[in-house]
C-alpha positions as CSV (number, residue, x, y, z in Angstrom):
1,X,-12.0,-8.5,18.0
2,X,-9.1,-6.5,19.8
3,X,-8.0,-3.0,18.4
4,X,-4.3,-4.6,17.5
5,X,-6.1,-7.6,15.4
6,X,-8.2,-4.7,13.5
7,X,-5.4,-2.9,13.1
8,X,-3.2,-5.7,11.7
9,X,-6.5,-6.5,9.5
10,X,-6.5,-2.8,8.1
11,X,-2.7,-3.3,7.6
12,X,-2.7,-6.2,5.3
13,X,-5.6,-4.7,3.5
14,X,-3.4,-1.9,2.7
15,X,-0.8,-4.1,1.6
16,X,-2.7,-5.9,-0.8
17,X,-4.2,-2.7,-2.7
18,X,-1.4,-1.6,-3.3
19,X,-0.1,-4.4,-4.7
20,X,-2.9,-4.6,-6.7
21,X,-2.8,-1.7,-7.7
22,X,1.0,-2.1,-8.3
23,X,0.6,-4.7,-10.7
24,X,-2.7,-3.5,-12.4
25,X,0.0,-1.4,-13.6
26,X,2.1,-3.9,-14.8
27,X,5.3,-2.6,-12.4
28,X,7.6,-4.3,-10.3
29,X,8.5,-3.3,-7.0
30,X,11.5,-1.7,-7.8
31,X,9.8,0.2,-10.6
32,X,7.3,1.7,-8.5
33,X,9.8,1.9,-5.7
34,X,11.3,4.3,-8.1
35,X,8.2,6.0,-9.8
36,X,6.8,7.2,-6.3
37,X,10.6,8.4,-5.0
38,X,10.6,5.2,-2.2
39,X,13.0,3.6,-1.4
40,X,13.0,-0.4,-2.7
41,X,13.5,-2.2,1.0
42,X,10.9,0.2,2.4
43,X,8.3,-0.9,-0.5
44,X,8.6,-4.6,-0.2
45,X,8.1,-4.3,3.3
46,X,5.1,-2.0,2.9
47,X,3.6,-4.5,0.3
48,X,4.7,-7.3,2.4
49,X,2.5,-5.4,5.5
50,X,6.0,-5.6,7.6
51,X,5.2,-1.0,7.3
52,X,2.9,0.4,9.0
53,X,2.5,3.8,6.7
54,X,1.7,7.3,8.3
55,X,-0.3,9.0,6.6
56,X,2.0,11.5,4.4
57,X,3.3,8.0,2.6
58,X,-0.3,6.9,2.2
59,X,-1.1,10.1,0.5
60,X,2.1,10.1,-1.6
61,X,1.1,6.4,-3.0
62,X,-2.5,6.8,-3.6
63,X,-1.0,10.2,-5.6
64,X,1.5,7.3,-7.7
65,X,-1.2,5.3,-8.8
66,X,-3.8,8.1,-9.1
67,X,-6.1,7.3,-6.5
68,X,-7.9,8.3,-3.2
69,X,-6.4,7.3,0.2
70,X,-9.9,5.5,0.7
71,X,-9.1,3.5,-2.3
72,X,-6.2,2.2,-0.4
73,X,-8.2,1.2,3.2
74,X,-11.3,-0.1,1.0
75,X,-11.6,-3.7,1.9
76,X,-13.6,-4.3,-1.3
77,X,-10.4,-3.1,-3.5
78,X,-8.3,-5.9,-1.8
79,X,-10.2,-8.7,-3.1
């Protein structure tokens, strides 16, 4: 497997945890847009896995939803 199709695997991984972890919450998008100080585009696209986050954003939303930034990469969270 290439490093870009890893990378793009890690990618939507994130995505899905933390729109998991989103809705586990019972928020929408905007409301978590707004709970974690993002802006709304910028969150769809980072649940959508059109963001690639650096990692001062993946700090502040593992912070948001009280959790560690390995909770976000864990591949068994995304299932």
């Amino acid at each position: 497997m290439s490093i870009e199709s890893e990378y793009n695997k890690l990618l939507q991984r994130v995505a899905l945890n933390v729109r998991r972890l989103r809705k586990e919450c019972g928020l929408t998008q905007e409301e978590m847009s707004r709970k974690g100080g993002f802006n709304y585009r910028f969150y769809q696209k980072l649940e959508s896995g059109k963001y690639s986050p650096n990692l001062y954003t993946l700090f502040r939303i593992a912070k948001t939803h009280g959790v560690k930034i390995s909770d976000l990469l864990d591949r068994s969270s995304s299932r």
